[in-house]
C-alpha positions as CSV (number, residue, x, y, z in Angstrom):
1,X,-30.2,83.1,20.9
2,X,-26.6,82.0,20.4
3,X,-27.2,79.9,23.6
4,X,-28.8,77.5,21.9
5,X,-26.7,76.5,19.1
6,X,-24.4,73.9,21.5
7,X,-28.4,72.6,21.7
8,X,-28.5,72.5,18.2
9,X,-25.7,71.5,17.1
10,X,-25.8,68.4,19.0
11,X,-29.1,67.6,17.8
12,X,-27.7,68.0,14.3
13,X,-25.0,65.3,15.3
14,X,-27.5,63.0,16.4
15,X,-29.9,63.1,13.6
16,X,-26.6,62.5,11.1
17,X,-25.1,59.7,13.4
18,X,-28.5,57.7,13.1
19,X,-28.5,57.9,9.6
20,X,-25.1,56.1,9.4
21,X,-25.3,52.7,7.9
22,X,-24.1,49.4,10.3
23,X,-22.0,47.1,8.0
24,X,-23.9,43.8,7.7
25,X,-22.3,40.5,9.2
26,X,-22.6,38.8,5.6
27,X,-20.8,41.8,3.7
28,X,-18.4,41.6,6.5
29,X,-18.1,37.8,6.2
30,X,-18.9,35.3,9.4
31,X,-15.7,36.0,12.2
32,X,-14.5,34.2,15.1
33,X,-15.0,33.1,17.1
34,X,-17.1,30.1,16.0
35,X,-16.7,27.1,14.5
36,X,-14.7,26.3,11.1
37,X,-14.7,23.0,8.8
38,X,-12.6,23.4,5.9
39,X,-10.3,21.8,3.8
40,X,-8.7,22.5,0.1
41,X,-11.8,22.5,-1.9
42,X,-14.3,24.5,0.6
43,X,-14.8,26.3,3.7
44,X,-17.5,27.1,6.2
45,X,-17.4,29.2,8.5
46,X,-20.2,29.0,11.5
47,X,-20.9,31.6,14.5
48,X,-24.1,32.1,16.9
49,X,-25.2,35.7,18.1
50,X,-25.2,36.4,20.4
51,X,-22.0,34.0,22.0
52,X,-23.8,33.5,25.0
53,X,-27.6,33.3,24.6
54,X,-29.9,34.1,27.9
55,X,-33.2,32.3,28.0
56,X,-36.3,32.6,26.1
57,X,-34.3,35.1,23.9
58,X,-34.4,35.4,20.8
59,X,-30.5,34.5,19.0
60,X,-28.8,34.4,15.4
61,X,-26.7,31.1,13.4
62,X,-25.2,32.6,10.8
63,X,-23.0,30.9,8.7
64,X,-20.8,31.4,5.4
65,X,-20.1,28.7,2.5
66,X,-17.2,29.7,0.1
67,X,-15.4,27.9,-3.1
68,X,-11.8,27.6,-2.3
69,X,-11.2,25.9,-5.9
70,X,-10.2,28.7,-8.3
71,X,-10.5,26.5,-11.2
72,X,-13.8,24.5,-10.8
73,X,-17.3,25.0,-9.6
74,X,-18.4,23.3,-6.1
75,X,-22.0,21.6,-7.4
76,X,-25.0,19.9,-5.3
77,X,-23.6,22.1,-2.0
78,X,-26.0,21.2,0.8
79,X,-25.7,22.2,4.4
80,X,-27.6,20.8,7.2
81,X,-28.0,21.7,10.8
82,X,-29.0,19.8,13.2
83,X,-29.3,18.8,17.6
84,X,-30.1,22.8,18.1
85,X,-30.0,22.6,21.3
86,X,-33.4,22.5,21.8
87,X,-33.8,25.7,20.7
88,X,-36.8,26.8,18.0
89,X,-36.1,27.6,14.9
90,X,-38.0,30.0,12.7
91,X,-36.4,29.2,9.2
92,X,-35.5,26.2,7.6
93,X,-32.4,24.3,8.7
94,X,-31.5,22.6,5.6
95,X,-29.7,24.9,2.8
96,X,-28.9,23.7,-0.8
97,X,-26.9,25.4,-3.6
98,X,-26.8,24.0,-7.2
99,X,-23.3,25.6,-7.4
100,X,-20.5,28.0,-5.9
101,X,-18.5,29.5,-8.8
102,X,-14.5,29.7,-7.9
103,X,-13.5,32.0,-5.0
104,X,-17.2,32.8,-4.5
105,X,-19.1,32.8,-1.2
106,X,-22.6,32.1,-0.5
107,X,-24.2,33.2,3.5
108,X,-27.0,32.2,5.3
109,X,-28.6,32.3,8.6
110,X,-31.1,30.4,11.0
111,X,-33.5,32.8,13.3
112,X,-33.6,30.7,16.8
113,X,-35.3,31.3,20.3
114,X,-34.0,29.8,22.9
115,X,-36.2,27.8,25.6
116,X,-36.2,28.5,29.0
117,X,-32.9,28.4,30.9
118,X,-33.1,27.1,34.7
119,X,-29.2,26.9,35.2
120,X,-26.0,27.7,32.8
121,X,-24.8,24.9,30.6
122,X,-23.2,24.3,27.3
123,X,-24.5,22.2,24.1
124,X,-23.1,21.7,20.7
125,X,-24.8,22.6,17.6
126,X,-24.2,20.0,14.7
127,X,-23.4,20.5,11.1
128,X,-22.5,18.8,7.7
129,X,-21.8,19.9,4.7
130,X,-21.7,18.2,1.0
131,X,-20.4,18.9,-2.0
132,X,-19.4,17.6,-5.6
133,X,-16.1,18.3,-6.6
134,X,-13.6,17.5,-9.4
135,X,-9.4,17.0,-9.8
136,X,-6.9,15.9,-12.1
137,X,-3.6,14.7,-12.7
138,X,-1.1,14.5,-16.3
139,X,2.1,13.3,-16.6
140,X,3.7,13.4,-20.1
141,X,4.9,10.1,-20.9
142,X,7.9,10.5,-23.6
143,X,9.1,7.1,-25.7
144,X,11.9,6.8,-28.1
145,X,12.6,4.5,-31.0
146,X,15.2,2.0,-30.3
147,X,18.0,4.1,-32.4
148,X,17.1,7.4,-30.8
149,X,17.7,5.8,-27.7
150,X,20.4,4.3,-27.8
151,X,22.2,7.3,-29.6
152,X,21.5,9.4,-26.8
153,X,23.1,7.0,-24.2
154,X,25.7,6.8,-26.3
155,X,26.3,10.8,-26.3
156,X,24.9,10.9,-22.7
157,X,21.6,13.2,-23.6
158,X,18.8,11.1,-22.5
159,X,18.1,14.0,-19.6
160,X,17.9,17.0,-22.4
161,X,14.3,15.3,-23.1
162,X,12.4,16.7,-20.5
163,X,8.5,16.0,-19.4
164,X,6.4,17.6,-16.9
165,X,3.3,16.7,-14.2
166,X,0.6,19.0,-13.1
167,X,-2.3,18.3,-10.4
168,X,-4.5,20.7,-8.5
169,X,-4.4,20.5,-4.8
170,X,-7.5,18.7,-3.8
171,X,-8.4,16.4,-0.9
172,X,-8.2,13.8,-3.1
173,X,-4.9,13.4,-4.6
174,X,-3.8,10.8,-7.3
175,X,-0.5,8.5,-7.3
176,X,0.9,7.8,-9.8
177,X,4.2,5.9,-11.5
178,X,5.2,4.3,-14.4
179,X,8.4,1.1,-14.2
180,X,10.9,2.6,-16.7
181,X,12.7,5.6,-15.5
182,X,11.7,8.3,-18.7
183,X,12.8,8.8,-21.3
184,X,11.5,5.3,-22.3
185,X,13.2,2.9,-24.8
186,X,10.7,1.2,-27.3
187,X,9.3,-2.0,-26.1
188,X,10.4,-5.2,-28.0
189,X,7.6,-8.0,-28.3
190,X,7.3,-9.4,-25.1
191,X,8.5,-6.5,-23.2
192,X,5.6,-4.3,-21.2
193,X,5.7,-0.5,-19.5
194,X,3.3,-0.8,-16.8
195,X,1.6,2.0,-15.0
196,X,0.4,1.9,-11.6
197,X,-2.3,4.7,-9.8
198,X,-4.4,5.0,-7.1
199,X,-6.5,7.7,-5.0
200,X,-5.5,9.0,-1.7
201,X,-8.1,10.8,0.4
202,X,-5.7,13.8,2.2
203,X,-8.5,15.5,3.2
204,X,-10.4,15.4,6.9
205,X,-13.6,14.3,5.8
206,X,-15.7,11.4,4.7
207,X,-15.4,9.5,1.3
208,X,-16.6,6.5,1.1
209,X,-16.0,5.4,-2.8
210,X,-15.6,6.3,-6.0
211,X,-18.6,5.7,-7.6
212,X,-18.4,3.7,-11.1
213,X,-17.7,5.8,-14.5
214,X,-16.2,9.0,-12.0
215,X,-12.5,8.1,-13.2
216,X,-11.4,9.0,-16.7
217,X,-8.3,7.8,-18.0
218,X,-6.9,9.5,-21.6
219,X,-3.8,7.6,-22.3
220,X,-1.4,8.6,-25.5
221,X,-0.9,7.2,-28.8
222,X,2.8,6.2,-27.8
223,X,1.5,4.2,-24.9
224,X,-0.8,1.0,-26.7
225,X,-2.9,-1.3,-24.1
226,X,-5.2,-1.2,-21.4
227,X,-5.3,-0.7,-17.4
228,X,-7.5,-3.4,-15.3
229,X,-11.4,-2.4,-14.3
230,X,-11.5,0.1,-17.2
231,X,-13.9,0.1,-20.2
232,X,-14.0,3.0,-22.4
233,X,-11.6,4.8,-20.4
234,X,-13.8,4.7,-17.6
235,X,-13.8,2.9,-14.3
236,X,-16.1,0.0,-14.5
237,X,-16.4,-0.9,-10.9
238,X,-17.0,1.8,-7.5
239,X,-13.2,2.0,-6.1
240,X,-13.9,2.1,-2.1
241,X,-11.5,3.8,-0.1
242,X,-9.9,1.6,2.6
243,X,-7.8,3.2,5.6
244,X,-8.0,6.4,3.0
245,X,-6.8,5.1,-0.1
246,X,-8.6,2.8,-2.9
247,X,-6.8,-0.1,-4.3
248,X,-3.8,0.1,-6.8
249,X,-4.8,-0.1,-10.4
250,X,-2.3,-1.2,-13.1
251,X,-2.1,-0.8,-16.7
252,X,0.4,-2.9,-18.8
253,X,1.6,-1.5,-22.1
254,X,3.6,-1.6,-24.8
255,X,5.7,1.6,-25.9
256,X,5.2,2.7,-29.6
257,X,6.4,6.1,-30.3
258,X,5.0,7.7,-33.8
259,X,8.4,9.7,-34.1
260,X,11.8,9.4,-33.0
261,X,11.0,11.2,-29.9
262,X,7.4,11.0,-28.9
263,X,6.1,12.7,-26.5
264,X,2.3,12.5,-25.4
265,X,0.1,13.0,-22.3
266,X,-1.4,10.3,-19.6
267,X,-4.6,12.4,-18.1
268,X,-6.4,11.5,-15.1
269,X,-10.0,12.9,-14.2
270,X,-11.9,12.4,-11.0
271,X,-15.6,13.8,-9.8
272,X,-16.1,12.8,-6.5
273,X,-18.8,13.6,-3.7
274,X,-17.3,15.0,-0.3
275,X,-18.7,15.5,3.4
276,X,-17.3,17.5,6.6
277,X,-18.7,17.4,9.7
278,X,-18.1,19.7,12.4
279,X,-20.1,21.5,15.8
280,X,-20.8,24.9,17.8
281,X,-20.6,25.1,20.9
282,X,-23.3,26.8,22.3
283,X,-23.3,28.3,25.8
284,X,-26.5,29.0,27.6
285,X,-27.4,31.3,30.7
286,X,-30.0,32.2,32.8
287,X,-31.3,35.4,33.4
């Protein structure tokens, strides 16, 4: 008998071998190669199994969505594919999430079959992704009375007053300055701090404006007057961007501090809507 226990214990092998589980592609995340679009606020991730698809075969577009914000959700996420290279597909090609929490991935996939193949060729498979998206920017503003100030120049200890400015990185960044190097002196009547901002799109996608309402300003007490195309601390006009950036908006003020050294926060807020396009190539052989 003990000649078939090789027998058997290969058997046994077997049998335990096939019970081993085969890690998922979406617990293993989508790899390349494929096709990426990304920038600061998302990334997606695209790939088509098999690489190279033979004709009337059945093939595989999976794909991966993930936050890259750690701070915000990604709302209204939609992803559409589309010019499949004339192959069939069995599910829908059109995905939508109501939101992506922070650091949080969402995958998906497409079941295709691919038409008959007469000779090898390539074709690209075309995507787009959108997505809402928020940033901001502060910048402590600090104001003096006219005694504090000049007290301090006197004694040479204007630059022990010390402010700060904090952003998120973002494809959509905000510049920002103020015309009186800071600390700043009290105004005298007549006399106006002004403030100038505008949006920058850093990213490499589309955004075609800021819609109306989107921009929030919170400016401090010290700080007492108005920026143009705001009501209510809102932007009362879409700003478009042109050649990536929308126009210039200023404020004009006059500086009131409360205290001898006042120190209070200018806030910026912007929701925005953001696309990326990108393709797949595909490459197709015949048996």
């Amino acid at each position: 008998m003990n000649k078939f226990l090789p027998l058997i214990f290969i058997i046994a092998i077997v049998a335990v071998s096939g019970c081993v589980e085969v890690p998922n592609i979406f617990e293993q995340k989508v790899t390349t190669p494929g096709s990426k679009a990304e920038n600061s606020d998302i990334s997606v991730r695209v790939q088509l199994t098999p690489q190279e698809v033979l004709s009337e075969r059945s093939a595989v577009l999976e794909f991966e969505v993930q936050n890259l914000r750690n701070d915000i959700n990604l709302t209204d996420v939609t992803i559409n594919f589309y010019d499949l290279c004339d192959m069939e597909n069995k599910t829908p090609t059109a995905f939508h999430y109501d939101f992506i929490r922070p650091n949080m991935t969402k995958y998906n996939k497409i079941d295709l079959k691919v038409p008959k193949v007469v000779f090898d060729h390539e074709c690209k498979i075309k995507y787009r992704v959108e997505y809402n998206a928020s940033t901001y920017f502060t910048q402590d503003i600090a104001v003096l009375t006219e005694g504090e100030y000049a007290a301090r120049e006197i004694a040479g200890t204007l630059g022990e007053i010390q402010t700060s400015t904090k952003t998120v990185n973002s494809p959509i960044s905000i510049s920002f300055t103020i015309s009186e190097p800071q600390p700043i002196r009290e105004t005298k009547p007549g006399e106006k701090v002004h403030a100038y901002f505008k949006f920058i799109d850093t990213g490499n996608g589309i955004i075609d404006k800021l819609e109306a309402g989107s921009v929030g300003l919170k400016i401090p007490d010290n700080l007492q007057g108005n920026c143009k195309g705001f009501e209510n601390s809102k932007n009362s006009q879409p700003l478009a961007f042109i050649n990536k950036e929308t126009r210039q908006i200023t404020c004009d003020f006059d500086a009131k501090p409360r205290t001898n050294i006042d120190i209070g926060t200018f806030s910026i807020t912007v929701n925005y809507k953001y696309a990326l396009n990108n393709d797949l190539n595909v490459r197709f052989k015949k048996r």
